[in-house]
N, C-alpha and C positions, 0 to 999 in steps of 0.2 A: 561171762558174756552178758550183754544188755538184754536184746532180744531180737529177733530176726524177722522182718518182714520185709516184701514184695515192693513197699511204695512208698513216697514220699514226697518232697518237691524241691526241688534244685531254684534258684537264682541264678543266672547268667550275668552276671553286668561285665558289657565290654564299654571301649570307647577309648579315645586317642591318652596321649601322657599326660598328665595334669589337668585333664577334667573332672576330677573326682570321683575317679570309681573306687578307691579305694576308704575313701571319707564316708562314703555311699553306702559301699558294703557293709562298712562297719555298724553304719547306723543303722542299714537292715536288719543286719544280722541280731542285733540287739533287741530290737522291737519283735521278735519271733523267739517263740519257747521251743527251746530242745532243740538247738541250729548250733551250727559249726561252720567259720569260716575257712576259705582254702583262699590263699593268698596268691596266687598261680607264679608271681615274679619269686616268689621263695623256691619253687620246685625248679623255674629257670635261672637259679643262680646258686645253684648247689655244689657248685664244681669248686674243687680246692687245689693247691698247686701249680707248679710253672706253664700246663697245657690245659687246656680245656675240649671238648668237641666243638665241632664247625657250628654255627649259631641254626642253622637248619635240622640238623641231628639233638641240639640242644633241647630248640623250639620241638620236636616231634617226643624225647624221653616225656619233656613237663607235661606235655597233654597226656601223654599214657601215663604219667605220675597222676593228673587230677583225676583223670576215670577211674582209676583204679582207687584212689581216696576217696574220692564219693559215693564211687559204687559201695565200699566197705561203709560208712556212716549211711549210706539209706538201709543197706541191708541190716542196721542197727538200730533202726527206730531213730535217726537223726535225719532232718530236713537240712540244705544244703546252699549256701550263698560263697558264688566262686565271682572273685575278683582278677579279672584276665582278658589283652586283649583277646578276642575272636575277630580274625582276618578270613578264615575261607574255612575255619574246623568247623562250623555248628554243624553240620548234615551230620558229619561224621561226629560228632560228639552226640547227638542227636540219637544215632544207631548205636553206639555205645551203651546205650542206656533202652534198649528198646525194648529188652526184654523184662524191665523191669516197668511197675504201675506207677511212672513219676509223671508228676505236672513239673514241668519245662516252663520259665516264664525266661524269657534274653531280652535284656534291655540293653540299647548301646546310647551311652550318654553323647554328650555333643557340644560344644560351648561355641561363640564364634572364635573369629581365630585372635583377635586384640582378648579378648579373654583369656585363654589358651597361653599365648604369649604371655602375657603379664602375670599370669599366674606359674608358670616354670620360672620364669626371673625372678619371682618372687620366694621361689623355695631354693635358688640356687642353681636349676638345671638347665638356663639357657642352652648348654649345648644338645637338647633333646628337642629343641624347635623344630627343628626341620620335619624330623621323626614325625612329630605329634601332627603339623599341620598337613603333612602327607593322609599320614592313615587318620584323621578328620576326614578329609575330601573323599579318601577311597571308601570309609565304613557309612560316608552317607549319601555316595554314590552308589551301593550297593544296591540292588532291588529287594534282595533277601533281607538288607537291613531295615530299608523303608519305613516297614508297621513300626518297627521297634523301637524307633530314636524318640530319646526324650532328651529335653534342651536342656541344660544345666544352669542358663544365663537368668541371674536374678533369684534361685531358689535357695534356699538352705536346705541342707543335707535331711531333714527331718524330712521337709516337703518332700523332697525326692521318693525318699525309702515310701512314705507314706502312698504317694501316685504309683508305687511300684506294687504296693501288696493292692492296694484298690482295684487298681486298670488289668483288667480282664486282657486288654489288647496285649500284654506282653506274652500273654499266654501261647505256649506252643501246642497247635493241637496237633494230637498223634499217641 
């Protein structure tokens, strides 16, 4: 065993398909000592075989798959950067974690939507436009998301990571 402590700090980055939370994460995770990524589309696409579960039962395993892996690496002395959207779990991912001493920072990235666009065509997933410019409109129609969005338009993935560990604002208190 590593060692066991109470506290840590998790990263949140949500935000619509191909606006780079993942490119984000990565470069987060990297600039911080002793971190661990969770890649959250790996825990929702785990399923093998002719059937699968209904995408709601899907969607609800993977988020009890992330709390339950991050809660294991905080309580190992590892800090935490989860790449995944959040549509309405922060409260409840939030109290997941409440018993333990974590700094919560949730950033939900944002691109306009010709960005967005052009960047899923660009990697081949056109057919996830719809998807992507949907939950764009709704994560930053949010009021919960409001404090959090940070614009992705024009930045390199460094600058991001960088505004993320700086800005105080992404910070969840509690």
């Amino acid at each position: 065993m590593y060692f066991s402590k109470k506290s840590g700090t998790v990263y949140l980055i949500s935000g619509p398909l191909g606006v780079g939370k993942s490119t984000v994460s990565k470069t987060l995770a990297n600039a911080m000592n002793q971190c661990v990524l969770i890649e959250g589309d790996l825990l929702l696409h785990v399923y093998r075989g002719e059937t699968e579960p209904p995408w709601e039962e899907r969607l609800r395993l993977a988020w009890l798959n992330i709390v339950a892996v991050t809660r294991n690496f905080l309580l190992n002395g590892l800090d935490v950067v989860i790449d995944f959207v959040v549509e309405d779990e922060l409260q409840w991912f939030t109290n997941q974690l409440s018993d333990l001493e974590v700094t919560l920072h949730y950033i939900v990235l944002h691109a306009a939507p010709d960005n967005l666009t052009a960047r899923l065509y660009q990697r081949g997933d056109a057919q996830s436009i719809h998807r992507s410019l949907f939950l764009r409109n709704k994560l930053m129609a949010s009021p919960t998301n409001e404090p959090f969005l940070l614009d992705t338009d024009g930045k390199n993935p460094v600058e991001l990571a960088e505004e993320i560990i700086k800005n105080v604002r992404y910070r969840i208190q509690g």
